[in-house]
C-alpha positions as CSV (number, residue, x, y, z in Angstrom):
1,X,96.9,-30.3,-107.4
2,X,98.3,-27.2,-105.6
3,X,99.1,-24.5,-109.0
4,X,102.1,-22.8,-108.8
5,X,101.3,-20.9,-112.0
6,X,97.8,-20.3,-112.1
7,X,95.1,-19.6,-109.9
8,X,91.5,-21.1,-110.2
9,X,88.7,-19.3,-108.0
10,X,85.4,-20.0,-107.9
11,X,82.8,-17.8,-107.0
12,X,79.1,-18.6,-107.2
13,X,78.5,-19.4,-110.8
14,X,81.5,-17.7,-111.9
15,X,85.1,-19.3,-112.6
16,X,87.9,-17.0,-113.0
17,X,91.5,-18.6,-113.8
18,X,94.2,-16.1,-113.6
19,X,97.8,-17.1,-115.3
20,X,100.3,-16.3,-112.5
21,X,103.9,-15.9,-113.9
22,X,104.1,-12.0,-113.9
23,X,107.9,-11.6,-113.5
24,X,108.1,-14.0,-116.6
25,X,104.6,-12.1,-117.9
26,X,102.8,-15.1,-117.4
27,X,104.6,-17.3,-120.5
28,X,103.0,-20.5,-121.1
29,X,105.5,-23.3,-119.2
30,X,105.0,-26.8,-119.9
31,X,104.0,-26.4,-115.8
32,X,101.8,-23.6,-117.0
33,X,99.8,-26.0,-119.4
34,X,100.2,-28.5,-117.0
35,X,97.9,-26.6,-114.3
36,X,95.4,-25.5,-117.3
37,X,94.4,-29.0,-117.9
38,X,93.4,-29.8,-114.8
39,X,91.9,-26.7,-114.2
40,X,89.3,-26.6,-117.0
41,X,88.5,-30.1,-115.6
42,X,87.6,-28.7,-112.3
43,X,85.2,-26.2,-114.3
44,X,84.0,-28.8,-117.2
45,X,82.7,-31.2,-114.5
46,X,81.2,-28.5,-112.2
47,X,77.4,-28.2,-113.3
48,X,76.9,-25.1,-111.1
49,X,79.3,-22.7,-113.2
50,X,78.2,-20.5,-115.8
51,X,81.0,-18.2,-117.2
52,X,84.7,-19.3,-117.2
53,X,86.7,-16.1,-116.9
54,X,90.6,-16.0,-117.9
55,X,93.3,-13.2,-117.1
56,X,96.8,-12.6,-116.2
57,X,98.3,-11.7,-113.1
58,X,100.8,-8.6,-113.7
59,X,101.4,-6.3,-116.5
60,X,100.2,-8.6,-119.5
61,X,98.0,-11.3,-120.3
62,X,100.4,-13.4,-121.5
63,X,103.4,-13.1,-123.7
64,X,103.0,-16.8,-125.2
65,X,105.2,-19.3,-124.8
66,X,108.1,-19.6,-122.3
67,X,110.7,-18.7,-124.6
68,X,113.9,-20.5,-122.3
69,X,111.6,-23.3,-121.8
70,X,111.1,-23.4,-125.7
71,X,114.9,-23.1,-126.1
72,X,115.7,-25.9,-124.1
73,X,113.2,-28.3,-126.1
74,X,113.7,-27.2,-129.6
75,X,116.2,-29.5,-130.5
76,X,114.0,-32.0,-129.1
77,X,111.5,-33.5,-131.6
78,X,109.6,-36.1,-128.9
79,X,109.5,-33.0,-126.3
80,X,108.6,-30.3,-128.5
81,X,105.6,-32.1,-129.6
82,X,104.5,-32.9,-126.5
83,X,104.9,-29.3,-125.4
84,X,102.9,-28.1,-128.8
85,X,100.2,-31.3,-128.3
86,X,99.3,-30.1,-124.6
87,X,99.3,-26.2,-125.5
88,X,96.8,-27.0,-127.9
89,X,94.8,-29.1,-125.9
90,X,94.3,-26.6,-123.5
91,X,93.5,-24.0,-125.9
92,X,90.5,-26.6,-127.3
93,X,89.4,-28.2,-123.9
94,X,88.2,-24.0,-123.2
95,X,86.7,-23.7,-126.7
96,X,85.0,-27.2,-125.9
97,X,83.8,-26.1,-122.3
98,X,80.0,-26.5,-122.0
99,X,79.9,-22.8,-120.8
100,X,80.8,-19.7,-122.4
101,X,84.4,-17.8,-121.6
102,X,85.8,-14.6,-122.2
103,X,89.3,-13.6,-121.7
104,X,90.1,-10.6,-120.3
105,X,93.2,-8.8,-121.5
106,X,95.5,-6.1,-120.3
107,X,99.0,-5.1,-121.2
108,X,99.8,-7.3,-124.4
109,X,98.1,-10.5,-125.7
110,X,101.6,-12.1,-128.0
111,X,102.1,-14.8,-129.6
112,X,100.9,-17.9,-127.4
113,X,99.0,-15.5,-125.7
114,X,96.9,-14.3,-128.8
115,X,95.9,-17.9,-128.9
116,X,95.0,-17.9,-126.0
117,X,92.8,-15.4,-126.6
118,X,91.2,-16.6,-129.7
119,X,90.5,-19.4,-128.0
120,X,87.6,-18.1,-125.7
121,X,84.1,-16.7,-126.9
122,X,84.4,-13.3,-126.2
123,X,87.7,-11.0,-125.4
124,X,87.5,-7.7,-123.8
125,X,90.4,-5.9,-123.5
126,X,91.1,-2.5,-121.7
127,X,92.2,1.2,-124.2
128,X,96.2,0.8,-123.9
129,X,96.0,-3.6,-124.6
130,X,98.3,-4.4,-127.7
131,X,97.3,-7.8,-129.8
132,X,100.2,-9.0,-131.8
133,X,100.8,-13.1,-133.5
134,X,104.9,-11.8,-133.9
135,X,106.1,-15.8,-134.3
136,X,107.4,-14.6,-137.8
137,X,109.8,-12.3,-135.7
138,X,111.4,-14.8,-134.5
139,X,111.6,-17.3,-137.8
140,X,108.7,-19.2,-136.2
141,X,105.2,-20.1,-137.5
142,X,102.1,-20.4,-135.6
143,X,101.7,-23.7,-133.1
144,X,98.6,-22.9,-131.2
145,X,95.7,-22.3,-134.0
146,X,96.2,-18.6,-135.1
147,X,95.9,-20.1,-139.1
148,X,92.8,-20.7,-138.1
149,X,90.9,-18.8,-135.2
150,X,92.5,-15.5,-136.1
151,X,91.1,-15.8,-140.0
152,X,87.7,-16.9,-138.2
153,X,87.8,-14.0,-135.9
154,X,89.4,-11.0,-138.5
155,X,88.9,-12.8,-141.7
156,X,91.7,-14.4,-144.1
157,X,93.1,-10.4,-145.4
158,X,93.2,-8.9,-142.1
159,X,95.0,-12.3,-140.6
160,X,97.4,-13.5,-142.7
161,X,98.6,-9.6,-143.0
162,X,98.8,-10.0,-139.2
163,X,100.5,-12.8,-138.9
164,X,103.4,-11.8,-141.8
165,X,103.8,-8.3,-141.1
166,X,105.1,-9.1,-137.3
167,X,103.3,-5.8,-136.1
168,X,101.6,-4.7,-133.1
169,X,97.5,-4.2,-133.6
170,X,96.1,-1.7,-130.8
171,X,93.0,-2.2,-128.6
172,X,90.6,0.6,-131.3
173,X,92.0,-1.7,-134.1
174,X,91.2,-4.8,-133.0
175,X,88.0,-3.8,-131.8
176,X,86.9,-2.7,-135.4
177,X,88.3,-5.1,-137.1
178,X,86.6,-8.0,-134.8
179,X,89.5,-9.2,-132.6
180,X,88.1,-8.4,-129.4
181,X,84.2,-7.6,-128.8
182,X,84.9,-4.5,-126.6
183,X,87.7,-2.0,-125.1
184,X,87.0,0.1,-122.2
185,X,89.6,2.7,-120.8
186,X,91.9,1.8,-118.7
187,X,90.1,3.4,-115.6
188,X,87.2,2.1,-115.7
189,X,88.1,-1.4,-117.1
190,X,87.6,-3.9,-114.2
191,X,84.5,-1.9,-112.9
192,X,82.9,-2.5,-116.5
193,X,84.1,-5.7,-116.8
194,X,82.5,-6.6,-114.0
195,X,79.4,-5.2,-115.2
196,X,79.6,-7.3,-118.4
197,X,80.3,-10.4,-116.8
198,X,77.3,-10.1,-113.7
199,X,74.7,-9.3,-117.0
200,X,75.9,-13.1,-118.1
201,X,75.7,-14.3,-115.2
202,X,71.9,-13.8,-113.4
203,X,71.2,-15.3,-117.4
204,X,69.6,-19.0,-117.1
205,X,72.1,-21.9,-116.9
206,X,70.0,-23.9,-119.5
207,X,70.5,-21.4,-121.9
208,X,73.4,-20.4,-121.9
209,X,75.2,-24.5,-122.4
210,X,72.8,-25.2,-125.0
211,X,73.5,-21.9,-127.2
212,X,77.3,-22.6,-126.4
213,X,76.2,-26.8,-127.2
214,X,74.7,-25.2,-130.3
215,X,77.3,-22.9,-131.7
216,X,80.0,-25.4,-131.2
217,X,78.2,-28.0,-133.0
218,X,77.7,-25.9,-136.2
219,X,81.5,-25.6,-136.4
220,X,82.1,-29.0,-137.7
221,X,78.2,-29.4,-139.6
222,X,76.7,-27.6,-143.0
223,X,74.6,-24.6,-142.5
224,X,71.0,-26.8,-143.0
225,X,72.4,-29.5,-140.3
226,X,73.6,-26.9,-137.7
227,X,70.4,-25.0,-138.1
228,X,68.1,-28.5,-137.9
229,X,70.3,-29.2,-134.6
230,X,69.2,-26.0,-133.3
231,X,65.7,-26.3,-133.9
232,X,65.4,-30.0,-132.3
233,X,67.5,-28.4,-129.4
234,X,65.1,-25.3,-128.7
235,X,61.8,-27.9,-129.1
236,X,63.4,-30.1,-126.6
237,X,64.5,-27.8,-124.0
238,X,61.5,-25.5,-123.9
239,X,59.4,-28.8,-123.7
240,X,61.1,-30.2,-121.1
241,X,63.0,-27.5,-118.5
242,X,61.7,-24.9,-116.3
243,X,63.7,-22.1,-117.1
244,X,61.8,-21.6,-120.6
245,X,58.7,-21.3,-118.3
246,X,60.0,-19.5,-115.6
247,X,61.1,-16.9,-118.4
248,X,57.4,-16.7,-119.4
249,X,56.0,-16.5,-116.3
250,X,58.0,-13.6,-115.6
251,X,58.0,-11.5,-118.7
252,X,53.5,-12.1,-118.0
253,X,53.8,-10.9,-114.1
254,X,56.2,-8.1,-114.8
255,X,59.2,-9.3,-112.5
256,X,62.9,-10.4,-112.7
257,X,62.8,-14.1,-113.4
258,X,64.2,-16.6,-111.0
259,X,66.6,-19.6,-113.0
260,X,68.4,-22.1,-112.3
């Protein structure tokens, strides 16, 4: 497929897709979606990739969804819910990728956007970012999840008084309250970005699916179940892969170790 509104790069073990609609502040098109599906794909079914990046292209993130293209389908049950069916597909197929993500925000995360967001691991954002759900600004509700991942994220108080109050949140806000995991100023931002993505990144391969594997799994199990999953998980990969020894080894003989 040849994307017209996103790019996918791929750079060692590191995936990096970019939305690229920066004159329309990269809004989510029905194209838009379109390209993300097949994109994750490509990075679900590579076994060589350990971190999924996302970011925009421009002066935002993402503004949410196309709002011409959501004018033109409104009126249209049978098209609005496929538009809504695939945005929210997209934003699961990344929660559900074997490897971790972490979105990477600039300029404003709205709407569509901030589900976006929510749904990778881990958001860093850079000192001027503003986070805002707004659908209630424009008589709408939430399509893509924010009910949900924003009360997991900020809790139920801090959400719901997002989501009603229409309101901006800025980048020290959301940091303390839990929305993002770290701001960096605006000057330094890519630089330590960079940092925090090449520390994941020389981590073991192993590892790293299986805690994502693990943490997914306790989503949709009791606390005794996702904990008993956990514990056959760790017997069975530090029985059975090299990276576990290799880890060892290392830690005995004083050196950087070598994964996979």
């Amino acid at each position: 497929m040849v994307y017209k509104n996103i790019s996918l790069n791929v750079s060692g073990a590191l995936a990096e897709i970019t939305l690229n609609r920066p004159k329309s502040l990269n809004a989510l098109s029905g194209g838009l979606l379109v390209e993300m599906m097949h994109a994750l794909g490509i990075v679900q079914n590579s076994k060589k990739l350990k971190l999924l990046k996302l970011s925009g292209n421009g002066r935002a993130f993402c503004a949410g969804a196309d709002l011409l293209f959501f004018e033109s389908i409104i009126t249209d049950p049978k098209e609005l819910a496929n538009y809504i069916d695939t945005l929210n597909q997209v934003f699961f197929n990344i929660e559900n990728l074997d490897i971790p993500t972490v979105s990477v925000v600039h300029g404003f995360a709205l709407a569509g956007g901030l589900e976006l967001m929510l749904s990778t691991d881990i958001t860093l954002s850079s000192s001027s970012t503003r986070f805002g759900d707004q659908h209630i600004n424009f008589g709408l509700i939430p399509g893509g999840g924010s009910t949900r991942r924003l009360e997991e994220r900020i809790g139920k108080q801090s959400a719901i008084e997002l989501m009603i109050s229409g309101r901006w949140m800025d980048a020290t806000e959301a940091e303390a309250k839990g929305l993002i995991y770290k701001t960096f100023a605006d000057e330094v931002f890519n630089d330590e970005v960079d940092t925090f993505i090449n520390n994941i990144l020389d981590k073991s391969y192993g590892s790293l699916t299986r805690i994502k594997n693990i943490m997914n799994h306790s989503k949709h199990n009791s606390r005794e179940d996702a904990i008993r999953f956990e514990n056959n998980m760790f017997s069975n990969y530090v029985s059975t892969h090299n990276d576990p020894q290799e880890g060892l080894k290392a830690f005995k003989e004083k050196r950087a170790p070598n994964f996979s």
